[in-house]
C-alpha positions as CSV (number, residue, x, y, z in Angstrom):
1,X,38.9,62.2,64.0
2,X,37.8,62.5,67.6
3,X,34.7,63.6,69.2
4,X,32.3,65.7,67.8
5,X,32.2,68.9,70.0
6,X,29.3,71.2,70.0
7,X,30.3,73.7,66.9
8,X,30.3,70.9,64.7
9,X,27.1,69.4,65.7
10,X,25.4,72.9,65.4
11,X,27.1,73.9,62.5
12,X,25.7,69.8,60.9
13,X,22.4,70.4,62.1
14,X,22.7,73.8,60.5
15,X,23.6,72.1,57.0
16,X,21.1,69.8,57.2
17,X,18.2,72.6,58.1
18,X,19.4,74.2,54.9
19,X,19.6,71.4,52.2
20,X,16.1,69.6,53.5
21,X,13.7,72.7,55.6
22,X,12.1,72.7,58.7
23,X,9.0,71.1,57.4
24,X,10.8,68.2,55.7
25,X,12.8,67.3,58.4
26,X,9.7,65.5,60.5
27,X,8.6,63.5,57.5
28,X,12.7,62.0,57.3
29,X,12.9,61.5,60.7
30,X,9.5,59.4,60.8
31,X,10.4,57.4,58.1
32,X,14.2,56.8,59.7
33,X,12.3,55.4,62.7
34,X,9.6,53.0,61.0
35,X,12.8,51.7,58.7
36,X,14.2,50.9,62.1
37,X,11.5,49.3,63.5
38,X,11.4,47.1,60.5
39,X,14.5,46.2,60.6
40,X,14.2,45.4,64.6
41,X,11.4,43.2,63.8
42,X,12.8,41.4,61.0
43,X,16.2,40.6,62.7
44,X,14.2,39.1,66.2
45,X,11.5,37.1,64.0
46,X,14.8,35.6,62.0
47,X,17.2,35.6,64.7
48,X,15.7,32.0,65.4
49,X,16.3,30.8,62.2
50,X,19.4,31.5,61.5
51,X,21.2,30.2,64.8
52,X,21.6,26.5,62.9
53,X,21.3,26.7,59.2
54,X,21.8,23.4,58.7
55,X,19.4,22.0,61.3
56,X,15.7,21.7,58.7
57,X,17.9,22.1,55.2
58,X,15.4,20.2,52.6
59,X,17.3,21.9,50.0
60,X,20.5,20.0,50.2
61,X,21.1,17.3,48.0
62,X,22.0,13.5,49.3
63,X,23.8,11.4,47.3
């Protein structure tokens, strides 16, 4: 599996014009990009809190 040359990206967009239409393909691409974004946003605004789990843990239990 090497590179994908420029038949097979013509002939995949081709497949994909055909199973979803033209007008559909706007409303797939917009939600692609927001789930993105989401996911972007999430993984910054945790990326903090997960560097030391262990660090604030009040749900261990001490014996």
């Amino acid at each position: 599996m090497g590179k994908f040359g420029a038949t097979e990206i013509i002939l995949i967009v081709a497949v994909i014009l055909l199973l979803f239409g033209g007008k559909k393909i706007p409303e797939l691409m917009k939600g692609l990009g927001s789930g993105i974004k989401e996911f972007k946003d999430a993984s910054k605004d945790n990326s903090g809190a997960t560097s030391n789990p262990n660090k604030n843990n009040t749900d261990s239990k001490t014996e």
